[in-house]
C-alpha positions as CSV (number, residue, x, y, z in Angstrom):
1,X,6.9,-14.2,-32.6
2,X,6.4,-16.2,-29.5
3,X,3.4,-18.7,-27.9
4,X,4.0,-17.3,-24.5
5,X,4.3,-13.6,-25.2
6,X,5.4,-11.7,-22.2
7,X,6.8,-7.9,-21.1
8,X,10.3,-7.1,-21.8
9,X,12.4,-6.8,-18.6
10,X,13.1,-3.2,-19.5
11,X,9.5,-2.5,-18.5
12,X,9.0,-4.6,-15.7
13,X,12.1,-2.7,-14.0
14,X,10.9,0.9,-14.9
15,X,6.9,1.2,-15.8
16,X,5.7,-1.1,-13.5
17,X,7.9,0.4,-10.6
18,X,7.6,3.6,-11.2
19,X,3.7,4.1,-11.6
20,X,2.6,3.8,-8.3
21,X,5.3,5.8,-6.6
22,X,4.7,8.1,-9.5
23,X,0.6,7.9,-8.2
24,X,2.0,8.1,-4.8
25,X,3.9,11.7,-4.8
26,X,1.2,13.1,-7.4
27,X,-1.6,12.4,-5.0
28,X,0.5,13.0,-1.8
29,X,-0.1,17.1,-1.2
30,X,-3.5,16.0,-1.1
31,X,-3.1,13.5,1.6
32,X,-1.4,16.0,3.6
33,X,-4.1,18.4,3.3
34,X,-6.7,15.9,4.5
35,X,-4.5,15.1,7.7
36,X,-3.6,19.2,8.5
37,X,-7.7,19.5,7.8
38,X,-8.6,16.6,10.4
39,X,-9.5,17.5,13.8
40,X,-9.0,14.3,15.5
41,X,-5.6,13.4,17.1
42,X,-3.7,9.9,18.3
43,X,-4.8,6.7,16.8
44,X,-4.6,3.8,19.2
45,X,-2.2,1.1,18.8
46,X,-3.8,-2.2,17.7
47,X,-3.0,-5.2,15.7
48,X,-3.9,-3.8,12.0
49,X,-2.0,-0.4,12.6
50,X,0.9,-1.8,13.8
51,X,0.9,-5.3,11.4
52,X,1.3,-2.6,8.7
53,X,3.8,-0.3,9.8
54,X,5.8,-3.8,10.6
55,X,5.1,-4.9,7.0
56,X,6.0,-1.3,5.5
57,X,9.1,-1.9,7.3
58,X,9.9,-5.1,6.1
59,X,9.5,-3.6,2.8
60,X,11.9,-1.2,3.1
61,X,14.7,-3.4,4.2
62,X,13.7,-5.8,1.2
63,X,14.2,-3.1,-1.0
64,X,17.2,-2.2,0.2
65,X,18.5,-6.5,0.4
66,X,17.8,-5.9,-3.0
67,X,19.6,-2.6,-4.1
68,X,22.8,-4.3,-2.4
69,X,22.2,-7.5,-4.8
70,X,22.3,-4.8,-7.5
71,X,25.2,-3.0,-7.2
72,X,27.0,-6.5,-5.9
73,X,25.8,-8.8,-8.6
74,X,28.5,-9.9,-11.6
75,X,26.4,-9.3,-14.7
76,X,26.2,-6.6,-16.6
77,X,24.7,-3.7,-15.0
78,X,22.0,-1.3,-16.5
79,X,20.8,1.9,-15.2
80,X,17.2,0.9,-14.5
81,X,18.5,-2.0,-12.5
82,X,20.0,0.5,-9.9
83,X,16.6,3.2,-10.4
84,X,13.9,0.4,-9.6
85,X,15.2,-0.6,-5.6
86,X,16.1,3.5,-5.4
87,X,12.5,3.9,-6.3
88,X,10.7,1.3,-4.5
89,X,12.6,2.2,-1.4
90,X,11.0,5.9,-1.9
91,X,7.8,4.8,-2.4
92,X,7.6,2.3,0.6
93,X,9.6,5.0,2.7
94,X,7.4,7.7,1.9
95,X,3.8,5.5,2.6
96,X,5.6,4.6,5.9
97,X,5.9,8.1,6.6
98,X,2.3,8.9,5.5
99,X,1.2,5.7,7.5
100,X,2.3,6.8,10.6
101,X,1.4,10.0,10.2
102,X,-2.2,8.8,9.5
103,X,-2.1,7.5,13.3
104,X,-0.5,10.3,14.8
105,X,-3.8,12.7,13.1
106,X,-6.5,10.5,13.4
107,X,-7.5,9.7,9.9
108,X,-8.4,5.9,10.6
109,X,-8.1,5.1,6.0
110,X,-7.2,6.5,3.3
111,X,-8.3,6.5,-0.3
112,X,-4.3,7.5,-1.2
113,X,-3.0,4.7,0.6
114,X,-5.1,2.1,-0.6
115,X,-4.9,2.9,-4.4
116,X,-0.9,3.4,-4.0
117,X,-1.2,0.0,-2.6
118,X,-3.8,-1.4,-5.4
119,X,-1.6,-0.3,-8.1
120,X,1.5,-1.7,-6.9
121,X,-0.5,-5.1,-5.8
122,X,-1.3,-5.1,-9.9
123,X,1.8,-4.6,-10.6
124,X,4.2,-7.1,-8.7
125,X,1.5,-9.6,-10.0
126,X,2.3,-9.1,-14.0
127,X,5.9,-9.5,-12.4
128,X,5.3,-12.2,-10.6
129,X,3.2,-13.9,-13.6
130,X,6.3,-13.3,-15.2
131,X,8.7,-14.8,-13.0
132,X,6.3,-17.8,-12.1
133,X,6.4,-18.8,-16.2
134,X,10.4,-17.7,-16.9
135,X,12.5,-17.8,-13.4
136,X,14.4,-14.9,-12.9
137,X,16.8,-15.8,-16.4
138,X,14.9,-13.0,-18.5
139,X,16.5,-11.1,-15.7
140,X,12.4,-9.0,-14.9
141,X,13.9,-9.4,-11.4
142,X,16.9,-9.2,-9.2
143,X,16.7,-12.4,-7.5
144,X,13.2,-14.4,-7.5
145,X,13.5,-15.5,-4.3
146,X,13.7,-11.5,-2.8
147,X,11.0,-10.8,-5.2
148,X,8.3,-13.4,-4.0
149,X,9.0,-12.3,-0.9
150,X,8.5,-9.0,-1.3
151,X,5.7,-9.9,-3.7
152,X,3.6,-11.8,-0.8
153,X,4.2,-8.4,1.6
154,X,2.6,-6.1,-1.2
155,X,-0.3,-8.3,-1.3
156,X,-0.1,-8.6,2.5
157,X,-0.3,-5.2,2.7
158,X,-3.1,-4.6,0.5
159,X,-5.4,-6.2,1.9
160,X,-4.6,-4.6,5.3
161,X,-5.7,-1.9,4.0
162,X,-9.4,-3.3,3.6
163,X,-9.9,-2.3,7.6
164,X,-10.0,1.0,9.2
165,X,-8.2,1.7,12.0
166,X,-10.0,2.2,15.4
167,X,-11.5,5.8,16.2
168,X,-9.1,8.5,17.7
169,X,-8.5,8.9,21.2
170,X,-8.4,13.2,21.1
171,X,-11.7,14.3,18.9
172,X,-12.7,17.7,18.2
173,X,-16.6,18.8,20.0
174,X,-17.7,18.5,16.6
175,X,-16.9,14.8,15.5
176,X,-18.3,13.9,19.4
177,X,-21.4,11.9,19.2
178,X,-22.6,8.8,21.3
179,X,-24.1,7.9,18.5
180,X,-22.0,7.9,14.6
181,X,-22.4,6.9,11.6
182,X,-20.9,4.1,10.1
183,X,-19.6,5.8,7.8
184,X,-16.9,7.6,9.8
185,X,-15.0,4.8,10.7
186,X,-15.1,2.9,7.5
187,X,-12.0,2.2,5.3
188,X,-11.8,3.7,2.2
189,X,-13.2,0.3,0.3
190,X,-16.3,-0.2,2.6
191,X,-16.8,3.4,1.7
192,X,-16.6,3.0,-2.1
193,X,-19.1,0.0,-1.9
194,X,-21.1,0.9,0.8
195,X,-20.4,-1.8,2.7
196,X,-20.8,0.1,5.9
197,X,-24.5,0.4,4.9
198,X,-25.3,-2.9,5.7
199,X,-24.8,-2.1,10.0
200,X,-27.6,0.1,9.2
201,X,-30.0,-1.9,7.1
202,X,-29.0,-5.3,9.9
203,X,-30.4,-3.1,12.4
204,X,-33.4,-2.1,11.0
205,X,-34.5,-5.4,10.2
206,X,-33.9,-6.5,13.4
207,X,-35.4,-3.5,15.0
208,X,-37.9,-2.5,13.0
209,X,-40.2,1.1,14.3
């Protein structure tokens, strides 16, 4: 019975990690068939595309700063301290991977992506919550310090992930048109709302027939 009631540790370092990668490698065969299935090729390089590969990296190394604090670290050792880095370094690997593959076959968002990156946004935050109320003593976390860190490049990379990428260089006859919709450029968000609508409605009302 407590007045500031809070996760156990246990679950910070295995449900909340293991979620999104779980979400992540679920969904993934069908992010692979949506980039075999696209006929557009060679994303350019631009500030968004290559800010996230950057921060994906970062990630990655983070993960691994943090798997070395594990296995380094004096107090007693549990196995889900060793499983959470292992698994956070799979899951920002493998949406590196599926990042730069993205470019490489034109798909300028993807709804994968972004939810992979939504859940583990949620998720860091109860953590963080958690460490911004108790420190790092209930022992949620490896080392705060790595965490808030790695916490701020999560949410970094989230809402990166609010922009498409520009179009493709190499488009198939079919997606060539000197005129598209919206639609076919907008990130996976824009989509959901319909944000991209409002080009179309601005126009109009500046335009009208």
């Amino acid at each position: 019975d407590t007045q500031d009631p809070d996760f156990t540790p246990c679950l910070h370092k295995t449900v909340l990690i293991y979620v999104p990668v779980i979400f992540l490698l679920f969904f993934s065969p069908l992010e692979i068939y949506f980039l075999k299935r696209s006929q557009s090729r060679n994303i350019p390089w631009c500030v968004l595309n290559i800010l996230r590969l950057s921060v994906g990296a970062l990630l990655v190394v983070l993960a691994l700063a943090e798997l070395v604090l594990v296995v380094t670290m004096e107090r007693e050792m549990f196995i889900a301290d060793i499983l959470g880095p292992i698994v956070k370094i799979l899951g920002f690997s493998f949406s590196l991977f599926l990042s730069k593959a993205n470019i490489k076959m034109g798909l300028q968002s993807s709804a994968i992506l972004f939810s992979y990156w939504t859940l583990t946004t949620i998720a860091e935050s109860m953590i963080f919550a958690s460490v911004v109320r108790f420190g790092d003593q209930p022992h949620q976390v490896v080392e705060s310090t790595v965490f808030s860190m790695e916490f701020a490049l999560v949410a970094a990379m989230f809402f990166l992930h609010f922009w498409a990428d520009p179009s493709p260089q190499d488009k198939s006859l079919d997606n060539q048109s000197e005129n598209p919709s919206p639609a076919v450029g907008s990130s996976f968000p824009n989509k959901l709302t319909f944000t991209w609508f409002g080009s179309i409605l601005k126009k109009g009302w500046k335009t009208p027939l």
